[in-house]
C-alpha positions as CSV (number, residue, x, y, z in Angstrom):
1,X,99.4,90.6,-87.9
2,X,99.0,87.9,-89.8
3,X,96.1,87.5,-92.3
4,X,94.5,83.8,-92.9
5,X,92.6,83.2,-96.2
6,X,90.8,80.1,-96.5
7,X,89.2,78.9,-99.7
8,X,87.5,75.6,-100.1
9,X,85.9,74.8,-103.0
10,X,84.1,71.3,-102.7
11,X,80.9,72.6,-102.6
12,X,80.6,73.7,-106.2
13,X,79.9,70.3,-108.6
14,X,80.9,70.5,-111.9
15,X,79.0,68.9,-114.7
16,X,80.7,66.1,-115.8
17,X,79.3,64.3,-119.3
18,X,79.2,60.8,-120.4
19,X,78.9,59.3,-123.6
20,X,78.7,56.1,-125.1
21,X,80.5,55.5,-128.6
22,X,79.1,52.5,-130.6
23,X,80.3,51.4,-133.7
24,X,79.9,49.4,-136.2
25,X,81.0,47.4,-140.1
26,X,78.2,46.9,-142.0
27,X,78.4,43.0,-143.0
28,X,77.6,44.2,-146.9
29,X,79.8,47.4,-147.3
30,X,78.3,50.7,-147.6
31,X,76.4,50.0,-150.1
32,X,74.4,53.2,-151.4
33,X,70.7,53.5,-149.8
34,X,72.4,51.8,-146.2
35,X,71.1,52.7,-142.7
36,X,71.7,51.6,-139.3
37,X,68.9,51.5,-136.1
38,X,69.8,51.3,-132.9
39,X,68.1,49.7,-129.8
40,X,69.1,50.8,-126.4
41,X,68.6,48.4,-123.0
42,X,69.3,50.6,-120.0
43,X,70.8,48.1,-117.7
44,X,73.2,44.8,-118.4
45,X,73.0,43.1,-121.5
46,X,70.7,39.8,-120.9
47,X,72.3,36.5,-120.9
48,X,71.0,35.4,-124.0
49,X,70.7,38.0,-126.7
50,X,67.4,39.0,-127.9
51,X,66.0,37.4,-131.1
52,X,63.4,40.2,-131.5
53,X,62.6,43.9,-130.2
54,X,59.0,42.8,-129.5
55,X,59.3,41.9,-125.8
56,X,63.1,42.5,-125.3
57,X,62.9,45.8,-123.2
58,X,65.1,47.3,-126.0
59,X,63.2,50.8,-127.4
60,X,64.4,52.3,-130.8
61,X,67.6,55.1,-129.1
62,X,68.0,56.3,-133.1
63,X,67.3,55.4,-136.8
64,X,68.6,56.0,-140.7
65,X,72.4,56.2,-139.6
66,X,74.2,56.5,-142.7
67,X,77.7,56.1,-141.2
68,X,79.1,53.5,-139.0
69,X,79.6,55.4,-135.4
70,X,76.9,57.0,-133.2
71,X,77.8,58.6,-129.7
72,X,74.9,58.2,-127.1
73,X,75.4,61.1,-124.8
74,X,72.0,59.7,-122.8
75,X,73.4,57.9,-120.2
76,X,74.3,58.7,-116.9
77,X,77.3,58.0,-114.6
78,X,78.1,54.9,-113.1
79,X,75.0,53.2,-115.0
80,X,75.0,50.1,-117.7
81,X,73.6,50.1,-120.9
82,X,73.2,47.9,-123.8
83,X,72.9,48.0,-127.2
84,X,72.2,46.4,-130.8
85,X,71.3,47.6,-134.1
86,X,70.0,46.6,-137.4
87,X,71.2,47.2,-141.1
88,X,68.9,48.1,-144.1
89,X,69.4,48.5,-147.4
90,X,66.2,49.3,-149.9
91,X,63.7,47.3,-148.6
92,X,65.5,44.1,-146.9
93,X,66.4,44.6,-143.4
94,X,68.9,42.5,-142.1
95,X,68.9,40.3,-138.6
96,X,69.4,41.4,-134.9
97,X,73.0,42.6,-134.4
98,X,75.0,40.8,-131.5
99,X,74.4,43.3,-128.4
100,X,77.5,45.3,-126.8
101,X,77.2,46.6,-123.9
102,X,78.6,49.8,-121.7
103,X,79.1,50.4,-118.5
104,X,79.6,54.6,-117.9
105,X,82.1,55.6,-115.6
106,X,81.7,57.2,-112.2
107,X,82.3,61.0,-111.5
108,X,85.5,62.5,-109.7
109,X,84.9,63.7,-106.2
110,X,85.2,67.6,-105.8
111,X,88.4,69.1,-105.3
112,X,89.6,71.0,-101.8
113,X,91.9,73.7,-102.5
114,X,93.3,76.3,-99.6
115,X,95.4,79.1,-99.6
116,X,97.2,80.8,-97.0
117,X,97.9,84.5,-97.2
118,X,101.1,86.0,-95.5
């Protein structure tokens, strides 16, 4: 007699993370006393780039960024996002950065495996 084993596994969803990785050159070096904020838009970058946060739908996604990368892992599959920042150093803060946008991937369907036992 022949024995049958089926297993199907395509019920089971496995997490799947997204990230976005911005980054940046600050236009005056890394000067000491340098930090980066970011402003996050979820959705597509607007047509014309905002000329300031009041009003733009951006909110603050992080502040004092000393280096010049940040990985947003706040975002969600198959969903847009955009992004600009600004540089200060002391007490002068520079103007709006241009905005980049990202548009996260979708996730992979679940896999069907079987197995047949003889």
């Amino acid at each position: 007699m022949k024995k049958i084993l089926l297993f199907l596994i395509g019920t089971c969803l496995f997490a799947q993370s997204h990230s976005v990785t911005l980054s940046w050159t600050n236009a005056v070096g890394n000067a000491t006393g340098t930090t980066t904020t970011i402003y996050k838009l979820a959705g597509a970058c607007p047509s014309t780039p905002p000329t300031s946060i009041t009003g733009s739908g951006f909110t603050l996604l992080t502040s004092g960024l000393t280096g010049t990368s940040y990985v947003d892992t706040a975002v969600s599959a198959t969903l847009s996002y955009c992004y600009f920042g600004v540089t200060t150093i002391g007490t002068t803060t520079s103007g709006l950065s241009n905005d980049a946008g990202a548009t996260v991937p979708g996730s992979f369907p679940p896999q069907m495996f079987s197995a047949v036992a003889n």
